[in-house]
C-alpha positions in Angstrom: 79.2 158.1 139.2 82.9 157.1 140.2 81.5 153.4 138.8 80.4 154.6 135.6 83.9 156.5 134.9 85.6 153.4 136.6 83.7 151.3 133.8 84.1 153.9 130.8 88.1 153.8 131.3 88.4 150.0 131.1 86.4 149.7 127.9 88.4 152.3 126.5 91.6 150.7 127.7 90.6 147.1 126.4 90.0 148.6 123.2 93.0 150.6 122.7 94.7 147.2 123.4 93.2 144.9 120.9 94.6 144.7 117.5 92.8 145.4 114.3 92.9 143.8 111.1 94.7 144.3 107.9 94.2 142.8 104.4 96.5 141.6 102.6 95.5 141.0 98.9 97.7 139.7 96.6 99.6 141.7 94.1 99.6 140.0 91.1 101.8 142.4 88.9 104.2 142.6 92.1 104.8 138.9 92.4 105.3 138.3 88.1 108.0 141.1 88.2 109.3 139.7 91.5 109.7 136.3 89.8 110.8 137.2 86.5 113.7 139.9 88.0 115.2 136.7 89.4 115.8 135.2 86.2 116.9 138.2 84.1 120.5 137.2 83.3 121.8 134.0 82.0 123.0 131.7 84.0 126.1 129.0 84.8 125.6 126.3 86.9 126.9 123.3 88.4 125.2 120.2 90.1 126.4 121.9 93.4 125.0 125.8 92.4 121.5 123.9 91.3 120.9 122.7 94.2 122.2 125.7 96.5 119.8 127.8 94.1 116.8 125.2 94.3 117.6 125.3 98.2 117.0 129.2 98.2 114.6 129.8 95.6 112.3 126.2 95.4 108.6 127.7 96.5 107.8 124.1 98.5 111.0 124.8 100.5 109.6 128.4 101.4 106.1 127.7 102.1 107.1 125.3 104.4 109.9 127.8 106.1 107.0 129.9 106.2 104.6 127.6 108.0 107.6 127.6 110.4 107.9 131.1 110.8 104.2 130.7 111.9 104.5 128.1 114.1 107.3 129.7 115.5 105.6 132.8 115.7 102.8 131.1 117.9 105.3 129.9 120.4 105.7 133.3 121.2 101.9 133.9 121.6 101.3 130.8 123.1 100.7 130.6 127.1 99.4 134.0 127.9 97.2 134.0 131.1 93.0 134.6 130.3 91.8 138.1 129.7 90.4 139.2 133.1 86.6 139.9 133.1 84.7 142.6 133.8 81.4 142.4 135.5 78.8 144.8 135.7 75.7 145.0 137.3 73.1 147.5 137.4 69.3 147.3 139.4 66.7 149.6 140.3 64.2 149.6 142.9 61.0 150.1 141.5 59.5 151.6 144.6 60.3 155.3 145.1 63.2 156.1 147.1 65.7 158.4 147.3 68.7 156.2 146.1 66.9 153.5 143.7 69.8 152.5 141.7 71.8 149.8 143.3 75.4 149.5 141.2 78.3 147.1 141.7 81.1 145.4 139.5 83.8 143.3 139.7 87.1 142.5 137.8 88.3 138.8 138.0 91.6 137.5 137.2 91.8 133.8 136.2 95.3 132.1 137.9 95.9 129.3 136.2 97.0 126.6 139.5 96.1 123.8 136.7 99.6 125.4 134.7 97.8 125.4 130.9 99.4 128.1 129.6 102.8 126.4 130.2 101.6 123.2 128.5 100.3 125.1 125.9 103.5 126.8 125.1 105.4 123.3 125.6 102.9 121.9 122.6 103.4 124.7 120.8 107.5 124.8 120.4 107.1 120.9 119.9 105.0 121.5 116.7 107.5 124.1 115.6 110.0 121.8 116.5 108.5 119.4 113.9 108.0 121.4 111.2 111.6 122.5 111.6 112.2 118.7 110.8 110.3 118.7 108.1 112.2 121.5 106.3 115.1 119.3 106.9 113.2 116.3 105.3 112.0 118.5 102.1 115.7 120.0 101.6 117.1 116.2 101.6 114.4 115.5 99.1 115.0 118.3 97.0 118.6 117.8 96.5 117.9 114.1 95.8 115.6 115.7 93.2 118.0 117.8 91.7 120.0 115.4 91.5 118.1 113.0 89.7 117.2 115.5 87.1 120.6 116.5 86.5 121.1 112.7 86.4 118.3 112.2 83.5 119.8 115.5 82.1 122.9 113.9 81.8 122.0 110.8 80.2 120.0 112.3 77.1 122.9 114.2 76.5 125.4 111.3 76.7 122.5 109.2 74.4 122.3 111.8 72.0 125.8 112.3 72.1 126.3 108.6 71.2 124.2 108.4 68.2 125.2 111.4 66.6 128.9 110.4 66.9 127.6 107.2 65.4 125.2 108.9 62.7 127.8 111.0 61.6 129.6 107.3 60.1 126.6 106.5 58.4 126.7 109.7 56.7 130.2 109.5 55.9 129.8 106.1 54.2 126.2 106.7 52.1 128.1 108.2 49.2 130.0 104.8 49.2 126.8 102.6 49.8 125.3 104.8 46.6 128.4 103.7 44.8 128.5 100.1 45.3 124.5 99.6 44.6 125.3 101.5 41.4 127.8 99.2 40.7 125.8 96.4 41.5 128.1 95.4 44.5 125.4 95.9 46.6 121.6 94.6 47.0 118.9 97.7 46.4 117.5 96.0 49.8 120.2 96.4 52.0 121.0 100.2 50.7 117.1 100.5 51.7 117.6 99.2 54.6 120.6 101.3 55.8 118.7 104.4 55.0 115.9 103.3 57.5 118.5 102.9 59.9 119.6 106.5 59.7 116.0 107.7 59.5 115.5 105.1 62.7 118.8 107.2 64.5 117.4 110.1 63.3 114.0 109.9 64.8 116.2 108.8 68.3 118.2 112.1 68.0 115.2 114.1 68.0 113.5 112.1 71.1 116.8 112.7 73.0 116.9 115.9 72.1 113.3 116.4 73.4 114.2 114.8 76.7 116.8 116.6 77.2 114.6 119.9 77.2 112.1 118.2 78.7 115.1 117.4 81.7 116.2 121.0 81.8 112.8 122.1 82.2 112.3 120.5 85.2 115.7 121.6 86.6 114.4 125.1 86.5 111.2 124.5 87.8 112.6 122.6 91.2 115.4 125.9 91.6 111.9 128.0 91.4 113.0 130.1 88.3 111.1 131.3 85.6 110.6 129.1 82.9 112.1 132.1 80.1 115.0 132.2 82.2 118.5 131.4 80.4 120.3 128.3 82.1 123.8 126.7 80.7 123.9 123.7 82.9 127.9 122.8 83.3 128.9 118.9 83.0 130.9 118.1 86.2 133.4 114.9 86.1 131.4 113.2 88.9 127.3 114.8 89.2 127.0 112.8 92.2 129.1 112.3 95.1 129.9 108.6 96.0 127.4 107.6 98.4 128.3 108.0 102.5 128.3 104.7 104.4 124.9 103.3 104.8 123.6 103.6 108.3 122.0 100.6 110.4 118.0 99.7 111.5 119.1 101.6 114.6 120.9 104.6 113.5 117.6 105.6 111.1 115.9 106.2 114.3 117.7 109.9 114.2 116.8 110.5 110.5 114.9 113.7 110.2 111.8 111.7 108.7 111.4 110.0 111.9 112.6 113.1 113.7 109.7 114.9 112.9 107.1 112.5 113.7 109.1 111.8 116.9 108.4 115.9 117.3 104.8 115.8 116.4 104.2 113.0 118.7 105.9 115.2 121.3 103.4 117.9 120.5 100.4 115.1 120.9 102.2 114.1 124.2 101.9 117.7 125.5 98.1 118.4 123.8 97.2 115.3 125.9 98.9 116.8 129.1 97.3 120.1 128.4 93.5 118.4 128.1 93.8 116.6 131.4 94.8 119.3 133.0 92.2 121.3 131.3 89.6 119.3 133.4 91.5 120.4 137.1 89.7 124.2 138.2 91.4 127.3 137.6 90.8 130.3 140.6 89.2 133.4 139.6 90.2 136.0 142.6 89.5 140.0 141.7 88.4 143.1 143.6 84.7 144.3 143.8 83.0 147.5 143.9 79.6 148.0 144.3 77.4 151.5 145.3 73.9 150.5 147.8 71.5 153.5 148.9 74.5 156.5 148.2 77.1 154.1 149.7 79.9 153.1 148.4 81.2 149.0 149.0 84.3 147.2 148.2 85.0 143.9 148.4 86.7 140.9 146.9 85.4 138.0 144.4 86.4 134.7 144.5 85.4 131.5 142.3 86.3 128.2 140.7 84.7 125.3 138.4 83.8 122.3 139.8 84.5 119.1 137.8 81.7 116.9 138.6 80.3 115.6 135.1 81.8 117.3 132.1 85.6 116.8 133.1 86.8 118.1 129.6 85.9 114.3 128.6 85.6 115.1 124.8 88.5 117.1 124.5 90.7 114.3 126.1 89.7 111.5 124.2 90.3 113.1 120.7 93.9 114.5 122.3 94.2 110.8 123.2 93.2 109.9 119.6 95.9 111.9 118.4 98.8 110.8 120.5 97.9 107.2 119.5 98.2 107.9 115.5 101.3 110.3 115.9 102.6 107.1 117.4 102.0 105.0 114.9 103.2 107.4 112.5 106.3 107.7 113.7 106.8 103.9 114.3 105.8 103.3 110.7 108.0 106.0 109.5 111.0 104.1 111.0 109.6 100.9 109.3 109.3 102.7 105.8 113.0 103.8 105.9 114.0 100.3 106.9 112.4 98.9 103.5 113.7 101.6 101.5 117.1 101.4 102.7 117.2 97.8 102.1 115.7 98.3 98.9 118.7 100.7 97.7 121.6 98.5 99.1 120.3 95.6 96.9 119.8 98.0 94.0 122.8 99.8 94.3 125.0 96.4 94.1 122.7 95.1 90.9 123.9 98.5 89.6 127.2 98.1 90.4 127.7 94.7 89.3 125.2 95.9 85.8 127.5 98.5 85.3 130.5 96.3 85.4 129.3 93.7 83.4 127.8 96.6 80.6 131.5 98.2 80.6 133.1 95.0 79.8 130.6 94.3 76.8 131.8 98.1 75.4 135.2 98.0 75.4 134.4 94.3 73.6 132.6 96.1 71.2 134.9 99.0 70.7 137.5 96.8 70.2 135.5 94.8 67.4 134.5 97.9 65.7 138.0 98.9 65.1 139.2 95.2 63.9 135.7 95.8 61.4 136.8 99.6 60.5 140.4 98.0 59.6 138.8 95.2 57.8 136.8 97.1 55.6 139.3 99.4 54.8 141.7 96.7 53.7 138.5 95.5 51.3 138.2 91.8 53.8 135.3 92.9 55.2 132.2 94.7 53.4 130.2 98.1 54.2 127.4 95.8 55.5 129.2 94.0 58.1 130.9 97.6 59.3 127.5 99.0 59.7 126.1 96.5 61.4 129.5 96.6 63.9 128.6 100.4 64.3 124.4 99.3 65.2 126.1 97.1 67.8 128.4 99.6 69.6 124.8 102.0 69.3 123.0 99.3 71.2 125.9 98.4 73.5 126.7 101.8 74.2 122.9 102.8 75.1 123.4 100.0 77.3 126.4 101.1 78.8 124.7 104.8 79.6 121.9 103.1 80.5 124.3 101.3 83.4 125.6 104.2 84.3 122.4 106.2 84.9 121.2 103.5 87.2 124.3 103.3 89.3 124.1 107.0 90.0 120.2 106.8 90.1 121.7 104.6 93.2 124.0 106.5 94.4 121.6 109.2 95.1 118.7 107.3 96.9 121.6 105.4 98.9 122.7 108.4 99.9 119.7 109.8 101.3 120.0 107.7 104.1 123.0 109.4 105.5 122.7 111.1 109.2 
């Protein structure tokens, strides 16, 4: 009887322990007004607020904080001794007799001499070690991206900037052009042909325009906002920081990209650690208690696992597996970065020297423009030849921008190679 109660308390402490499950459903309604109560008011921003913004609101960013949190959260639950078991036994002599029941159990406790738990847990905090890295590696990206956007943003604006400053002087001069065709100063053709090039700017405006939308769009949707929301984006004098200096082959070995495949091969390391060890026994040691013809016995249980065939041979060749691509990974990772940076040092000097070269040409053409504008206003030069000066500062301008935008497009991949 003192068995049955014995065995009737454990279950009923076992079960008060476990934990129970909860759904978790999604709230649909919850999440849209969530989403679109962040972007309620207008907003200001500079380069620097976008990206502090993207950094806090960007939903890659949090689901990978998030798959930290978990791994994180397993650290904690990770090297916990087994569960002891409970053993119950129960016989009855067929033959009458006065005691025919014959009742014994036994709890065993599993010590683990082969110390698993403590690899486990070692495994575990170098997995949430990595994905700490990687959320180091994603914010780097991100504010790369953000700046690259507001780089592309820029640009249209500048463009479109250019060739309505531009279209604005072949306005101001049709009424003339009308004039002199009138008079018959002027070929039909050629006024024919300056109207298609205002249609031609025209049609330009509108594709900048377009891009510049299209730009902004994106903006928002790496800072995580709702698309309806109302963003001013504020024009800084430099968007992007001059670029750090450039680290060597060596140095990138401590870049978080390689960081975190350094950590992952540190969690292989310990998985592989933790699977031999798996194949050593663990001692199961726990009291008994047994009841024989009315009388009562105690005693003790002891037992182990012998590793004769089986040896946890599977389980070690796959952790083996592992350890050898998480290897590679993180060699080839090293290797990538190499290229790239090489890669960005030679484009950022073509830039440089692009740039240069693409300034020179527009203050050239600046400079011509205004001998032309004086020209045709002292009557020594004719409308045609100042339009076709104003289509060359268009095309040398777009030039220059275009120079510019790659420089900084440098800039920022250079300088994602910084420690």
């Amino acid at each position: 009887m003192k068995t049955k109660l014995l065995n009737l308390f454990s279950f009923l402490l076992i079960a008060a322990g476990c934990r129970t499950y909860t759904p978790y459903p999604i709230d649909w309604e919850q999440e849209r007004a969530a989403w679109t109560g962040q972007s309620a008011a207008p907003l200001h921003l500079t380069i620097s607020e976008a990206q502090q913004l993207a950094l806090l609101l960007n939903p890659e960013i949090n689901a990978l904080r998030a798959r930290h949190l978990a791994s994180s959260n397993a650290v904690l639950q990770t090297g916990w001794w087994e569960d002891p078991e409970l053993d119950v036994e129960a016989l009855r002599i067929m033959k009458s007799v006065p005691q025919p029941w014959i009742l014994a159990s036994s709890l065993a406790f599993t010590i683990p001499i082969n110390g698993v738990p403590a690899l486990e847990r070692k495994a575990a905090e170098a997995y949430a070690f990595a994905d700490a890295c990687a959320i180091i590696v994603a914010e780097r990206e991100l504010m790369a991206e953000v700046a690259h956007a507001w780089n592309n943003l820029e640009h249209a604006i500048e463009c479109h900037r250019l060739l309505l400053h531009h279209l604005a002087a072949f306005v101001r001069e049709d009424g003339t052009v009308k004039q002199l065709i009138a008079a018959g100063e002027l070929d039909a053709a050629e006024g024919t042909r300056l109207q298609h090039d205002i249609l031609r700017m025209g049609g330009d405006l509108r594709r900048m325009e377009s891009e510049a939308e299209a730009q902004r769009l994106a903006l928002v949707q790496l800072m995580g906002l709702h698309p309806s929301v109302s963003v001013e984006f504020i024009a800084t004098e430099d968007a992007s920081p001059p670029p750090d200096p450039t680290p060597s082959e060596d140095t990138l070995i401590r870049h978080p990209r390689v960081q975190e495949k350094l950590a992952r091969l540190g969690g292989a390391e310990a998985d592989l650690r933790t699977e031999i060890r798996r194949q050593y026994p663990n001692l199961k040691i726990g009291p008994a208690l047994g009841n024989e013809d009315g009388e009562t016995r105690a005693g003790l249980t002891f037992g182990m696992t012998l590793p004769l065939w089986n040896r946890n041979r599977q389980a070690i060749a796959v952790a083996e597996g592992a350890r050898q691509q998480a290897r590679i990974e993180a060699v080839n990772e090293w290797k990538r970065l190499v290229g790239e940076l090489e890669n960005a040092k030679r484009t950022l000097r073509l830039a440089e020297e692009n740039e240069r070269r693409c300034k020179e040409m527009e203050d050239i053409a600046q400079q011509s423009f205004r001998d032309i504008g004086e020209l045709n206003r002292s009557g020594e030069a004719d409308i045609v030849t100042y339009f076709e000066a104003i289509q060359t500062c268009v095309a040398i301008g777009l030039d220059w921008i275009e120079a510019q935008q790659a420089l900084r497009e440098a800039e920022i991949n250079i300088g994602k190679f910084a420690e």
